[in-house]
C-alpha positions as CSV (number, residue, x, y, z in Angstrom):
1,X,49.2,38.0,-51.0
2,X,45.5,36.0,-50.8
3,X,43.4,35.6,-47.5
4,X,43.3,32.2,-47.3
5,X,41.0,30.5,-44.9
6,X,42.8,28.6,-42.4
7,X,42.5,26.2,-39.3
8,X,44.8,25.0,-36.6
9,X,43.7,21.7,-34.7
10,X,44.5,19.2,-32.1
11,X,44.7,15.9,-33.4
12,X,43.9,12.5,-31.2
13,X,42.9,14.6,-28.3
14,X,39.4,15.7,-27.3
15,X,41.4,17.8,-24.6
16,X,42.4,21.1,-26.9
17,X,46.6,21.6,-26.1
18,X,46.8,18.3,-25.3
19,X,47.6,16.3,-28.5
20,X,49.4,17.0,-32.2
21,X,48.8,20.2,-33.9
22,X,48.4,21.0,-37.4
23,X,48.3,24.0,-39.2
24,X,45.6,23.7,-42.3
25,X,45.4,26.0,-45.0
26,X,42.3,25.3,-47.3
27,X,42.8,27.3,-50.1
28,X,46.1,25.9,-51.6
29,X,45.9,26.9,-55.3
30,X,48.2,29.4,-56.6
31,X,51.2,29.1,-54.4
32,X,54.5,27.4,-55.3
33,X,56.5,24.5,-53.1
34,X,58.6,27.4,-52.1
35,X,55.8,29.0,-50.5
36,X,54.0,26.0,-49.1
37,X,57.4,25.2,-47.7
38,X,58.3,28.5,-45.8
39,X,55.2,29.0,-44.4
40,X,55.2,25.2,-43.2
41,X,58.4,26.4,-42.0
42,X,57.3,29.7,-40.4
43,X,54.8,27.9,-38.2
44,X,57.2,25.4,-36.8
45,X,54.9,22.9,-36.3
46,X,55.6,19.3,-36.9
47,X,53.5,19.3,-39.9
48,X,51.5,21.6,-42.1
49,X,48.8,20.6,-45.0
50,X,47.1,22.7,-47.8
51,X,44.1,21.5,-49.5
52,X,43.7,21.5,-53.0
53,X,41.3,20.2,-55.8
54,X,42.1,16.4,-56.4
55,X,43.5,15.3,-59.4
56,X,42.0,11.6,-59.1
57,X,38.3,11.9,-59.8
58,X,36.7,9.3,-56.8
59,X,39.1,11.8,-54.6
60,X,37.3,14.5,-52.2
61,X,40.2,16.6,-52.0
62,X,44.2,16.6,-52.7
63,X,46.6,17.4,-49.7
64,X,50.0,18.2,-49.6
65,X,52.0,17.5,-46.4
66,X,54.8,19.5,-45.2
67,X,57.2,19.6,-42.5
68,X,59.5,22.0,-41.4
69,X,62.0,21.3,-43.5
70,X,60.5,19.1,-46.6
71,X,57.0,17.4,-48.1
72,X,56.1,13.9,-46.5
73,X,53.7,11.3,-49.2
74,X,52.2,10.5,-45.9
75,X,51.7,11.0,-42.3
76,X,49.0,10.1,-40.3
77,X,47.7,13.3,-37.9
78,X,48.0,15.4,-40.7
79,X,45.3,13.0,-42.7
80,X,42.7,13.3,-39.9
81,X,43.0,16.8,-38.9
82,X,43.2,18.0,-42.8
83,X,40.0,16.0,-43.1
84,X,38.2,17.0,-40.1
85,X,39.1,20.9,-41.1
86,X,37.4,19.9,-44.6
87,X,34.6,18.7,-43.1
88,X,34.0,22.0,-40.8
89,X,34.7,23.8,-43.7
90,X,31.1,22.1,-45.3
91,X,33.1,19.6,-47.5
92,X,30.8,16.7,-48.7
93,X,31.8,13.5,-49.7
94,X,31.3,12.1,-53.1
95,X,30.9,8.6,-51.2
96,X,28.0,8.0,-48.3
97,X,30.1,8.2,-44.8
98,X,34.1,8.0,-46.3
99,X,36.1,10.5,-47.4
100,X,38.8,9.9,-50.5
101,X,42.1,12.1,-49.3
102,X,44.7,12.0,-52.2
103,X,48.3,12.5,-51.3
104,X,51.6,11.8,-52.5
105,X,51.5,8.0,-51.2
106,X,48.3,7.9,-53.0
107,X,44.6,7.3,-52.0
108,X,43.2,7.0,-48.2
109,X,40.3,6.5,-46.9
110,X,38.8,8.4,-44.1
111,X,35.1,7.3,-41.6
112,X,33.7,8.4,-39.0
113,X,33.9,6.2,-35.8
114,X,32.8,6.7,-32.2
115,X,36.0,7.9,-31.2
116,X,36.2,10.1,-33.9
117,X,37.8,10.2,-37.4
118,X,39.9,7.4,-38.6
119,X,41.9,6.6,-41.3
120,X,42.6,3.1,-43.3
121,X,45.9,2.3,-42.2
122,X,48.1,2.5,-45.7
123,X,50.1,-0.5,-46.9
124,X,53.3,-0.5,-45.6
125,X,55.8,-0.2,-48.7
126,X,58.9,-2.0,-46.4
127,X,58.2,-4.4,-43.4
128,X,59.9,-7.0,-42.1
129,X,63.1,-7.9,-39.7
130,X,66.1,-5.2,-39.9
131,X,69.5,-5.8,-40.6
132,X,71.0,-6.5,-37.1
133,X,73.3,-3.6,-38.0
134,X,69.6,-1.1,-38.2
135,X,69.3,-2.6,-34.5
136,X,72.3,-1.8,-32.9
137,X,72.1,1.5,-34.7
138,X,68.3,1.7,-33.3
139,X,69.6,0.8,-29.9
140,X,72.3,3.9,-29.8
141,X,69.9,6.3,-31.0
142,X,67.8,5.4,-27.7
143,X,70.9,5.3,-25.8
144,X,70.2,2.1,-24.9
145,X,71.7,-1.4,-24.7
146,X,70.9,-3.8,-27.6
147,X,69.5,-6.1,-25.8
148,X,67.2,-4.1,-24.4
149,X,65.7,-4.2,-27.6
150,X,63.4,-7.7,-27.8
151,X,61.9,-6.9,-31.4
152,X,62.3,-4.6,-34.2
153,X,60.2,-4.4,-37.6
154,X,60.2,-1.9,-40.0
155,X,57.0,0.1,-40.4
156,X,58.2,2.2,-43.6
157,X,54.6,3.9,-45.5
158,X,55.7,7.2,-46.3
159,X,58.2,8.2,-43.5
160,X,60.5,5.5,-43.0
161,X,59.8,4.0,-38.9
162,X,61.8,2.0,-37.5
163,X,60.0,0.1,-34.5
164,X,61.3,-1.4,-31.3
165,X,59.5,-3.3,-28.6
166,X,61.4,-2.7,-25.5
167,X,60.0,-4.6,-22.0
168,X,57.4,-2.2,-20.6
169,X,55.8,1.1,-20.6
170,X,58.1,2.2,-18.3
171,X,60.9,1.4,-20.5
172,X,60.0,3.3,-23.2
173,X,59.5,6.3,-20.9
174,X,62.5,6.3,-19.5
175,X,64.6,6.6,-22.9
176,X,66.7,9.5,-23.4
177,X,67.5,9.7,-27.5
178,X,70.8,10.7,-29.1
179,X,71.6,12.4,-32.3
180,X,70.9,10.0,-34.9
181,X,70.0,10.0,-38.5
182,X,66.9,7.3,-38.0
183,X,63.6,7.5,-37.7
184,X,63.0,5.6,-35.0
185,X,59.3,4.3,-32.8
186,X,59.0,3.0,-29.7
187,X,56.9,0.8,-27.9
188,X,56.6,-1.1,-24.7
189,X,52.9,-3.2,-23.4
190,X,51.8,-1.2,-20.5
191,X,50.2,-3.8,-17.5
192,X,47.0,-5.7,-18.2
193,X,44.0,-3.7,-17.0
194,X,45.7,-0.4,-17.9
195,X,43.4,2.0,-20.2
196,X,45.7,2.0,-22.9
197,X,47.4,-1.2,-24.4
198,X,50.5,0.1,-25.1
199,X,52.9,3.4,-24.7
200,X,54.5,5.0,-28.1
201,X,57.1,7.2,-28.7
202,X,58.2,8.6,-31.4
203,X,62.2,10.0,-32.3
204,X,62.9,11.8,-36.2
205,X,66.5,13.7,-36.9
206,X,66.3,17.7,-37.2
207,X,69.3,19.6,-37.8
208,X,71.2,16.5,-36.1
209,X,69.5,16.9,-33.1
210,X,66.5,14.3,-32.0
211,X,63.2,15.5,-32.1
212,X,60.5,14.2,-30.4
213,X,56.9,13.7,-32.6
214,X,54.1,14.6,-29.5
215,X,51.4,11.7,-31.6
216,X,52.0,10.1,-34.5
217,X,49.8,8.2,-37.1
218,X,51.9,7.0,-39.4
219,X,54.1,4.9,-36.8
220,X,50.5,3.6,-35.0
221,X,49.6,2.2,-38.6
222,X,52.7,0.6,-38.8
223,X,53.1,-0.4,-35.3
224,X,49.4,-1.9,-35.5
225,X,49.6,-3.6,-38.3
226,X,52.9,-5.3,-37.2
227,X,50.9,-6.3,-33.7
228,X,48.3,-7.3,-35.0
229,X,49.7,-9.5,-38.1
230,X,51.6,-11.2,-35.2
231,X,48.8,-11.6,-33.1
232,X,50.6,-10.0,-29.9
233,X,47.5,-7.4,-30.3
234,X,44.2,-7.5,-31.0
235,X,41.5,-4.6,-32.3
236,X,40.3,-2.6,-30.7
237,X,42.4,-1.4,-28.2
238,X,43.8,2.7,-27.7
239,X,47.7,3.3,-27.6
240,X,49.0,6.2,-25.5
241,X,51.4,8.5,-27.1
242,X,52.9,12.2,-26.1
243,X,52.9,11.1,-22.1
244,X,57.1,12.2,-21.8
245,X,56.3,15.5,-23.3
246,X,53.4,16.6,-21.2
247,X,50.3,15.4,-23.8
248,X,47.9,12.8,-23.6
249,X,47.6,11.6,-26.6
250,X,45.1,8.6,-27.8
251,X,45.2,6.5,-30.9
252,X,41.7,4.0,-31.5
253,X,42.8,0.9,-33.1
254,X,40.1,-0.9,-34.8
255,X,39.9,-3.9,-37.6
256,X,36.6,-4.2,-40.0
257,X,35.6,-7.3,-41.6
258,X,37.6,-7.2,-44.3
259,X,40.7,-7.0,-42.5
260,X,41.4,-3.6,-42.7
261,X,43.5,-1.7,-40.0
262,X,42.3,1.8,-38.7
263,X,43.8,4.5,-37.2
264,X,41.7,7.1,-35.4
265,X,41.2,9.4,-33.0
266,X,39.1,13.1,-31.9
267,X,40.2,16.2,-33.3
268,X,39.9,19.7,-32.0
269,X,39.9,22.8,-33.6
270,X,41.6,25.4,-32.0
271,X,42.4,28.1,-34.2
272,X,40.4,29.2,-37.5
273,X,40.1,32.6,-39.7
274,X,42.3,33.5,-42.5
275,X,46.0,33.7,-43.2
276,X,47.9,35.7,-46.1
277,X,49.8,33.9,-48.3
């Protein structure tokens, strides 16, 4: 066993206990994917990261992303709240103002914004219109009607969302998911005026049992980029995500010249000291 310095944060929250945490373990040398993966694991969170040296050079650091129950390429939480624990930590960029994360899904760039950190929104490696089958299947995972369903894109860039625009807010609030084996976003347009442009949430299988994500990057990058390739949205605008389980989660949505989509949001560190591994 090494002490191993170690973090615990609230991501795309500036309230602490009131967003996504992550478990971050700096020091990740030495220990086998059977020990990243039970402690992942052990702290039953929805994701865990360990920082290691990079293995592309323009990279600031390499992380490795694990559930409770396997390693993701990508997810979007764990890339601001690993890079926001680097940062404390006295990491220094090799570039002026962006961090390089590399990960399994390959390089991602990380700025600073005035609502915190935010990440370029990765290239989505399967979009476009489901199957009508996908739908329906969508639909009974919600335990909903189909035709409750008015759109549906897949929003695939390392875990594989599917999205669905129901009517309102409301809607999507009021969904009670089954067991299903999909992983499966919502969203619904909350009224004009509101603070937030839209409500999220966010459904993933566990031991055939539907568990809900409290905020999730990944699906906002693939959400936004849908919404905003179809013009139905347009940057920068904050989506709300974690209101049915008791959080209040906020995701900044912003566009820079070049076309780019980011994903950002505060984080918060709650916990830090060491851990034995």
């Amino acid at each position: 066993m090494v002490q191993r310095r170690f973090a615990q944060v609230d991501v795309f929250t500036s309230v602490p206990y009131y967003g996504n945490p992550l478990a971050v373990v700096l020091d990740g040398d030495g220990l086998t994917d059977q020990q990243l993966q039970r402690f992942a694991s052990w702290t039953n969170l929805s994701e865990t990261t360990f920082l290691l040296p990079p293995t592309d050079p323009s990279a600031d650091y390499l992380v490795r992303i694990f559930t409770a129950s396997q390693e993701l390429p990508f997810a979007g939480h764990p890339t601001l709240g690993s890079a926001h624990v680097w940062l404390s930590y006295g990491g220094a960029p090799k570039q002026d103002g962006v961090v390089v994360q590399e990960c399994r899904a390959g390089l991602v760039e990380i700025r600073r914004t005035d609502d915190g950190l935010a990440f370029a929104a990765p290239p989505l490696t399967q979009a476009g219109t489901p199957d009508e089958a996908d739908v329906v299947s969508a639909a009974a995972a919600l335990g909903i009607d189909r035709a409750e369903i008015l759109d549906a894109q897949w929003a695939v860039n390392g875990p594989r969302w599917l999205a669905v625009r129901l009517a309102s807010a409301q809607a999507v609030l009021a969904v009670v998911p089954q067991p299903s084996d999909l992983d499966v976003g919502l969203i619904g347009f909350h009224p004009s005026g509101s603070e937030c442009l839209y409500e999220v949430r966010a459904f993933f299988p566990a031991n055939g049992l539907p568990v809900e994500d409290p905020v999730t990057g990944s699906l906002n990058a693939g959400i936004a980029q849908w919404l905003v390739g179809s013009g139905e949205a347009v940057p920068p605008y904050v989506a709300a995500q974690g209101t049915a389980l008791g959080r209040a989660g906020r995701v900044h949505v912003s566009r820079t010249g070049d076309g780019r989509i980011w994903i950002g949001g505060t984080v918060t560190t709650c916990i830090h000291g060491t851990v034995e591994l």
